[in-house]
C-alpha positions in Angstrom: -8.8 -6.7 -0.8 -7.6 -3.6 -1.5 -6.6 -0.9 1.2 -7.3 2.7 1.3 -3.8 4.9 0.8 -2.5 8.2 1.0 -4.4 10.3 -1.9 -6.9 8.3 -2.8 -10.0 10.2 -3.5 -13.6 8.7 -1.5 -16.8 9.3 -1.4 -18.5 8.7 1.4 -22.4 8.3 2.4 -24.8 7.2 5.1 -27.8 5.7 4.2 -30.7 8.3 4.9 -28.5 11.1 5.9 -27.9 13.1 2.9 -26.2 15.9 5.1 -23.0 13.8 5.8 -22.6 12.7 2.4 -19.3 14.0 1.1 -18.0 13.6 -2.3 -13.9 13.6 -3.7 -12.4 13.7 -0.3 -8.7 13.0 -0.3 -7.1 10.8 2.2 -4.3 13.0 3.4 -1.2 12.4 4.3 -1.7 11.4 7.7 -3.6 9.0 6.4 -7.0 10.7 7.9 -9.9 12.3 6.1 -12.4 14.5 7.9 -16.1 14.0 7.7 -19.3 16.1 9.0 -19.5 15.8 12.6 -16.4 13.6 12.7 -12.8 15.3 12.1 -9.8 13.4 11.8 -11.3 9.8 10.8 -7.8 7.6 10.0 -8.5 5.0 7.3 -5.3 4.6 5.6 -4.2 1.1 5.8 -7.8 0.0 6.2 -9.8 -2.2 3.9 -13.1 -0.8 2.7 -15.4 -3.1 4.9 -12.6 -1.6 7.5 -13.6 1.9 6.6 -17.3 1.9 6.6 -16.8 0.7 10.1 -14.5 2.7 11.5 -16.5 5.5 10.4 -20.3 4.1 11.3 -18.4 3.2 15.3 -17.3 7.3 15.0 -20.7 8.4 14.3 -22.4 5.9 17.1 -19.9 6.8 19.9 -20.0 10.9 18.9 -24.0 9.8 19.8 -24.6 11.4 16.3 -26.3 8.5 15.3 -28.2 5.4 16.6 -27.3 2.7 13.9 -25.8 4.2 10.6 -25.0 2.6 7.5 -21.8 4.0 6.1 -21.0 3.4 2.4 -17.5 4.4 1.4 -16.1 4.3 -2.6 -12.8 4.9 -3.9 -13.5 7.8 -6.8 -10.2 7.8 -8.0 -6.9 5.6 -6.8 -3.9 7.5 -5.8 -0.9 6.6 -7.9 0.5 3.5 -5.9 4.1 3.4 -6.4 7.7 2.0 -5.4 11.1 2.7 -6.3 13.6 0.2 -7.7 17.3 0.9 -7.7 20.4 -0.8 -7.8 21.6 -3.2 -10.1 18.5 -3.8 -12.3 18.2 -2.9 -16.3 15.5 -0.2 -15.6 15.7 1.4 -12.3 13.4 4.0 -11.5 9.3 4.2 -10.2 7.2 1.6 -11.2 3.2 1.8 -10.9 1.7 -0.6 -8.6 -1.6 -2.0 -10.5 -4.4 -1.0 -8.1 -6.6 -3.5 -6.2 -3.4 -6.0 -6.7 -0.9 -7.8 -4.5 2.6 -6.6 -6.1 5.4 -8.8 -5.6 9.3 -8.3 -5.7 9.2 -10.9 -8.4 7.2 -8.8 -10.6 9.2 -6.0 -9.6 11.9 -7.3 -10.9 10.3 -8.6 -14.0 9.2 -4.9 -14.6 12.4 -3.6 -14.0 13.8 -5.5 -16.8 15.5 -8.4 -14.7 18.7 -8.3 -12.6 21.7 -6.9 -14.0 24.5 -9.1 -14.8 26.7 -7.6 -11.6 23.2 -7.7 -9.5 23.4 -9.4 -5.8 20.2 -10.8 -6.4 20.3 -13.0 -3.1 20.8 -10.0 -0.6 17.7 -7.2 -2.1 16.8 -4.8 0.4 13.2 -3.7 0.7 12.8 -0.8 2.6 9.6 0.6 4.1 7.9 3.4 6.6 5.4 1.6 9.2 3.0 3.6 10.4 4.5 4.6 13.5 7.0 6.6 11.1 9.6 3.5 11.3 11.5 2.1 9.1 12.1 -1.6 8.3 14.4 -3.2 6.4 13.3 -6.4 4.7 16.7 -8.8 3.3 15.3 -11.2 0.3 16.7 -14.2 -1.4 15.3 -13.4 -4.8 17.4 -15.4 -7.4 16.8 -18.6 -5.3 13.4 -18.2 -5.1 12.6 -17.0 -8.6 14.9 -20.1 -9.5 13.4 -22.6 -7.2 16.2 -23.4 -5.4 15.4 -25.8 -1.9 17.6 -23.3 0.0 15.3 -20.1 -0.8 12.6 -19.2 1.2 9.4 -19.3 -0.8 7.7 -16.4 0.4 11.1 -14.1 -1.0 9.7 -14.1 -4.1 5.8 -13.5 -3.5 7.0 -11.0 -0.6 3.9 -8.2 -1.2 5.3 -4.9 -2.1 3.3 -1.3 -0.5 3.1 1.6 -1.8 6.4 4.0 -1.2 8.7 0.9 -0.2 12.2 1.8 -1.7 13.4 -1.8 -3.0 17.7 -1.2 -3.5 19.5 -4.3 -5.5 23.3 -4.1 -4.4 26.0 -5.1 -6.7 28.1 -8.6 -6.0 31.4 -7.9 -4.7 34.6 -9.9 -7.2 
């Protein structure tokens, strides 16, 4: 399911409330968006089920309201991208499809394959946590892409997130 990012544009409504409907508000880049009654609401990360939730619990333990029914759309997806450099034939951003699982595979595939000097079996994913963190993710691509019994499966179908900076080193001769 697909989860609410930095940018995207909502719209969000409760059933027989008209006065806390709001229209084209951006997630900012806290990854909060502020509503009537209710400032600072962080959804980013969250599915939309996730959202209409966190945001009907806001409203019942402000004591705004009794039981409301929150309905929250996307209006417009923010661009959803990662970064690919390295040793691939077209480094550069690449456009994550919304409401899609991305993997390093596909990446890679976008990206115009390895190049022929690429260390394919040591790719570095990198990517900011929430906290503000950053992990480092080491992948056996080749293998898996190859089907070699030594590869990991999940290197290959490892999910790629929005902003992750993906870095494919060159073998050392």
């Amino acid at each position: 399911a697909y989860k609410i990012t930095r940018g995207d544009r909502l719209s969000v409504s409760v059933l027989g409330e008209p006065d806390l409907r709001v229209a084209g508000v951006r997630v900012e880049a806290i990854g909060t968006i502020n509503l009537p009654l209710i400032q600072d609401t962080r959804l980013v990360g969250f599915t939309i089920a996730e959202a209409q939730e966190t945001i009907a619990k806001a409203y019942r333990e402000g004591r705004f309201l009794r039981n409301p029914q929150v309905t929250v759309t996307v209006e417009e997806y923010a661009p959803r991208t990662v970064i690919v450099s390295g040793k691939v034939n077209a480094p550069g951003r690449h456009e994550i499809p919304p409401d899609t699982e991305f993997t390093i595979k596909e990446l890679i595939f976008k990206a115009g394959g390895f190049g022929d000097t690429a260390r394919s079996s040591a790719v570095r994913v990198t990517r900011t946590m929430p906290d503000g963190t950053l992990k480092i993710f080491t992948l056996d691509v080749d293998s898996a892409i190859k089907g070699k019994t030594s590869a990991t499966s999940k290197d290959a179908g490892f999910v790629l997130e929005p902003d992750d900076t993906v870095y494919v080193p060159e073998k050392i001769i």
